[in-house]
C-alpha positions in Angstrom: 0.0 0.0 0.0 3.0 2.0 -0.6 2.6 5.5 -1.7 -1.2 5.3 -1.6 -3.0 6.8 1.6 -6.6 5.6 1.6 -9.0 5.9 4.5 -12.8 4.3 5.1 -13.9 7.6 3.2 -12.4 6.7 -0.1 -13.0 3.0 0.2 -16.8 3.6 0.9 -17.1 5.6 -2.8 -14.8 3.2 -4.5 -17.7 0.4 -3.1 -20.6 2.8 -4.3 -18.9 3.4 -7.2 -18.8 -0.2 -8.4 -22.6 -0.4 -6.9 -23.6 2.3 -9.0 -22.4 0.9 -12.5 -23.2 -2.4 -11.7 -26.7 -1.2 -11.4 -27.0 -0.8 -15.3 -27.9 -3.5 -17.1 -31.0 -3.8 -14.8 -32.0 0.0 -15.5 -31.7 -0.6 -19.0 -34.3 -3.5 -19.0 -36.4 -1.3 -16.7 -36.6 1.5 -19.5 -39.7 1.4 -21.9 -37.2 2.1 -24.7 -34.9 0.2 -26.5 -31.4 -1.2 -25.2 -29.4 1.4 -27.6 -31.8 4.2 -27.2 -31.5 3.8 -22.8 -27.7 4.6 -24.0 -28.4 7.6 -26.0 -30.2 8.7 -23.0 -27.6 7.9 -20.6 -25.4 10.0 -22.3 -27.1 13.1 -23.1 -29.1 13.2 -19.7 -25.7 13.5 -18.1 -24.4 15.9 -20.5 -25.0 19.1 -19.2 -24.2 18.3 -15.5 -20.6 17.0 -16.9 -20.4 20.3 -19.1 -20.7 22.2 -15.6 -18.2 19.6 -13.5 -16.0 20.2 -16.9 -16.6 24.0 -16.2 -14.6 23.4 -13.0 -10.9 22.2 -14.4 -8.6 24.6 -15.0 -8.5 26.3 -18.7 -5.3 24.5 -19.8 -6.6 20.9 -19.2 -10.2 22.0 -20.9 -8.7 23.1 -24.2 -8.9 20.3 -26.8 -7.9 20.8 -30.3 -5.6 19.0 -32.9 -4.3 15.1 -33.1 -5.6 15.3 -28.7 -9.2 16.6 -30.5 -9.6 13.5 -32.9 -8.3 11.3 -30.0 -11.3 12.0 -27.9 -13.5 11.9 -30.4 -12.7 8.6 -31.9 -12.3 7.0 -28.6 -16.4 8.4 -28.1 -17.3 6.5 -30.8 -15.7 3.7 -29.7 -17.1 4.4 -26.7 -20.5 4.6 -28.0 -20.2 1.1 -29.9 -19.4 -0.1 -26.5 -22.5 0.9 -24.9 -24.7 -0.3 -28.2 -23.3 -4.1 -28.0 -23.3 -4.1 -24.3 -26.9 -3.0 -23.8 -27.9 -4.6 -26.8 -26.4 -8.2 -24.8 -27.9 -7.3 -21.9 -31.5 -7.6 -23.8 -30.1 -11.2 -24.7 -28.1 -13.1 -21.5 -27.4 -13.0 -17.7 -27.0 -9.7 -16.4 -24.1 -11.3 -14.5 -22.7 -13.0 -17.6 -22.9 -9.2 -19.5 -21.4 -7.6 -16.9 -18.3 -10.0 -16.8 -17.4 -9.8 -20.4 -18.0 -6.0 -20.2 -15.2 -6.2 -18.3 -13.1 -8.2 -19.8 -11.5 -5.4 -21.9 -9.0 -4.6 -19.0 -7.5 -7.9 -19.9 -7.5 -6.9 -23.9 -5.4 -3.5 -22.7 -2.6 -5.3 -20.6 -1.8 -7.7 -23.5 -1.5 -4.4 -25.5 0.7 -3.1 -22.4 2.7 -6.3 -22.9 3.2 -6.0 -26.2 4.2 -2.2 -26.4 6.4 -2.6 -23.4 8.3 -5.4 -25.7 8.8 -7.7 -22.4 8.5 -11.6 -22.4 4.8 -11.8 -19.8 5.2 -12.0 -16.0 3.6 -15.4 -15.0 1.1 -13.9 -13.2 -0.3 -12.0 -16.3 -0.1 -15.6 -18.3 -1.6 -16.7 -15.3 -4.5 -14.1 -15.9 -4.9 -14.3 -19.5 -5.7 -18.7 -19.3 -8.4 -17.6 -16.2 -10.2 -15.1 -18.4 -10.3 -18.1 -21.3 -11.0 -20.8 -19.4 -13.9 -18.5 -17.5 -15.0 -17.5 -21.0 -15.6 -20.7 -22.2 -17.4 -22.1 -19.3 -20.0 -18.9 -18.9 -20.2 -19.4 -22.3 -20.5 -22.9 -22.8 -23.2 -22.8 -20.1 -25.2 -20.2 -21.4 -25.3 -22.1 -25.0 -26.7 -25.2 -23.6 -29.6 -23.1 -21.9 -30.3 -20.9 -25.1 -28.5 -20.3 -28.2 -29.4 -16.4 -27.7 -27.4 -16.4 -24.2 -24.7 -17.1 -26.5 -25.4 -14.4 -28.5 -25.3 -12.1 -25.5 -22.1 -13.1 -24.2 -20.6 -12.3 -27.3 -22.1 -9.2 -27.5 -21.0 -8.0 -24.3 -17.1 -9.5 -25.0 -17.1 -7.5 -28.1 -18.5 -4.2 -25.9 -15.4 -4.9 -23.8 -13.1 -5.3 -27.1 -14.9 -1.5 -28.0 -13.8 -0.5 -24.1 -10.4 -1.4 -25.1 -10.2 0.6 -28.0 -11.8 3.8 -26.0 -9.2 3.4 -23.4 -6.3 3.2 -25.5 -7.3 5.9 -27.5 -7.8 8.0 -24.3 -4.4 6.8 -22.3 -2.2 9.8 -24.8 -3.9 12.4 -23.9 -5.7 11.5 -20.4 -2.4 13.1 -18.4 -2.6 16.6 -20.8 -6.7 17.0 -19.9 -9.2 17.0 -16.9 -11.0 14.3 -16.6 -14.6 15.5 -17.0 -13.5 17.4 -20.2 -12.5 14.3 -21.6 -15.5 12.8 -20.6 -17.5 15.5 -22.4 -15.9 15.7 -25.6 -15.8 11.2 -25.8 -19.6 12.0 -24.7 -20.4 14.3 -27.5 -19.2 12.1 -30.0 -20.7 8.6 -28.7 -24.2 10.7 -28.4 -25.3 10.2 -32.3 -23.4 6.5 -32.6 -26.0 5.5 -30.0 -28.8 7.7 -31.5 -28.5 6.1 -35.3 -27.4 3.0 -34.0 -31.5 3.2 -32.2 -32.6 4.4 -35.3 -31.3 1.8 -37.6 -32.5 -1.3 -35.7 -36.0 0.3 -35.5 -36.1 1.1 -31.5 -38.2 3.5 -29.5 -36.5 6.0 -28.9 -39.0 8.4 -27.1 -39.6 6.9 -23.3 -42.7 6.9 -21.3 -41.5 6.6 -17.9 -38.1 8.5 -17.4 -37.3 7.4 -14.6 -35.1 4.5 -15.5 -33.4 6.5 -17.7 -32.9 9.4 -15.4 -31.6 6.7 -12.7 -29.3 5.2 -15.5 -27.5 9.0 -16.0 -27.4 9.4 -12.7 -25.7 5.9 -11.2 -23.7 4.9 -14.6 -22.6 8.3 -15.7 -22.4 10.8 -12.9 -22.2 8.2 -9.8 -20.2 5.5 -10.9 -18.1 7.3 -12.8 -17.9 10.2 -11.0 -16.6 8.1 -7.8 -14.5 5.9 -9.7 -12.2 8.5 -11.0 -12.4 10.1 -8.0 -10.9 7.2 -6.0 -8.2 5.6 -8.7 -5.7 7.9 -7.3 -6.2 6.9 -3.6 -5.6 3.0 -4.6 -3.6 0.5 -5.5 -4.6 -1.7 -8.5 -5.2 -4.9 -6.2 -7.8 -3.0 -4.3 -9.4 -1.7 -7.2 -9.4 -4.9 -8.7 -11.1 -6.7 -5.8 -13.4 -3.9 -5.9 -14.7 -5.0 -9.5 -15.9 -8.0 -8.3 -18.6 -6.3 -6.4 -19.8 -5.5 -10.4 -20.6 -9.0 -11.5 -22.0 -10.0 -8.2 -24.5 -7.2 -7.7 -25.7 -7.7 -11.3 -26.1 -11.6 -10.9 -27.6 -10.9 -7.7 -30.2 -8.4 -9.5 -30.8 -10.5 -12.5 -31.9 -13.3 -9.6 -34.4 -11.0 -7.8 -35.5 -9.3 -10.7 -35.9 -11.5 -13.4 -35.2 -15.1 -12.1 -32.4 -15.7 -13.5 -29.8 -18.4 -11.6 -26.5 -19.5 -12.0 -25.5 -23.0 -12.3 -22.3 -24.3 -10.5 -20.4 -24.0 -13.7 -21.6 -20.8 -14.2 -20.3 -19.8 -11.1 -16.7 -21.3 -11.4 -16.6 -19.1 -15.0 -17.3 -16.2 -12.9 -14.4 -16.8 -10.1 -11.8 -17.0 -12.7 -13.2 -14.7 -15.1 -13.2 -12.1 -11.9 -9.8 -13.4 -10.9 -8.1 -12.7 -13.8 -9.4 -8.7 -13.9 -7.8 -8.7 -10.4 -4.7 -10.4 -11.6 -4.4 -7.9 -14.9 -4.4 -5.2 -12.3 -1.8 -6.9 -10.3 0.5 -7.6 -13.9 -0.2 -4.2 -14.4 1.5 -2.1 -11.4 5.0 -4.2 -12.6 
């Protein structure tokens, strides 16, 4: 815990932070429109109060222009795709399952660590990479002998983490140069119309009758989880934060059980464990 000084304060929103996002997929089924549209909203309900937090950062880290303009943009879009596939496989497996793969795009950014860093892989991170397959193929192998549209699901919401890769990477340049919730802004402004065609195209309502889901998604996902989470990655070490993600998949499992009945077999269970343990050992690869 070297060079990090963390009290009960910052542990509690690191927890709530995790909490909040974790509550997601479930206010995505709760919305009356459809799985891409809840995104569009997401993002443009949250808009103006991250304009005003973005208001806040000094001028120098607010002012994006150039090859750091295009970044942010095309990491939104990325960003946007993300949320589209995600909350598109939400609609189609285990809210437990989606939010594992979601995930699992931490693991797709250390091998791209590994390989810039041109270094043979620690064990541990080898170690890492085999749990996240062999987790992958038992979720996955579970979920295909209940439905062949769980399936579908699961690779929908590994290929919204593949999209989370992408967005982080693209960010990682230029996140030391800008404030955080200027960034945030600028990759929201550009995911905002991916998500909005993206509705459009597959035929979705777009227009909501109950807000409230939505307005609870903006607030938890966006402003929330996001919010905290930034807020405490400078207080903690990655072990901690790792362990913390594990709170993710287990609060979504735990709502797709009292919400929509879903359970998890023993297998399903096991895929979890070392799908969760290998996000905890990337972030332990990754302070080496």
């Amino acid at each position: 815990m070297a060079g990090h000084a963390w009290t009960a304060r910052h542990l509690g929103g690191l927890l709530l932070a995790n909490f909040a996002l974790s509550l997601g997929g479930w206010l995505v089924r709760l919305s009356d429109t459809g799985p891409v549209a809840a995104g569009f909203w997401r993002l443009l309900l949250a808009l103006p109060v991250l304009m005003i937090l973005a208001q806040r950062e000094p001028a120098a880290q607010r002012l994006v222009r150039g090859g750091a303009l295009a970044m942010v943009l095309g990491a939104g879009v990325f960003f946007g795709l993300d949320l589209a596939a995600w909350h598109i496989g939400i609609e189609l497996t285990k809210l437990g399952n989606a939010s594992l793969f979601a995930n699992g795009g931490s693991l797709i950014v250390m091998v791209w660590g590994l390989v810039t860093a041109r270094r043979a892989p620690r064990v541990l991170e080898l170690t890492a990479i085999a749990a996240a397959l062999g987790g992958a193929a038992l979720l996955m192998g579970g979920s295909l002998e209940i439905s062949s549209s769980n399936l579908s699901g699961d690779l929908l919401s590994a290929l919204a983490g593949l999209f989370y890769a992408f967005y982080i990477l693209m960010l990682n340049s230029v996140r030391s140069k800008l404030g955080q919730f200027s960034v945030l802004v600028w990759s929201v402004c550009a995911g905002i119309p991916v998500l909005l065609l993206i509705a459009v195209l597959r035929g979705e309502a777009i227009m909501p009758h109950d807000w409230t889901p939505l307005v609870a998604l903006a607030f938890s996902s966006q402003l929330v989880g996001q919010g905290l989470l930034i807020y405490s990655l400078r207080h903690f070490p990655p072990l901690v934060i790792g362990l913390a993600l594990l709170t993710q998949p287990a609060v979504a499992a735990t709502m797709g059980w009292l919400a929509f009945g879903e359970t998890l077999t023993a297998l399903d269970v096991v895929g979890m464990v070392l799908l969760a343990s290998a996000l905890v050992m990337a972030r332990l690869g990754d302070r080496g």
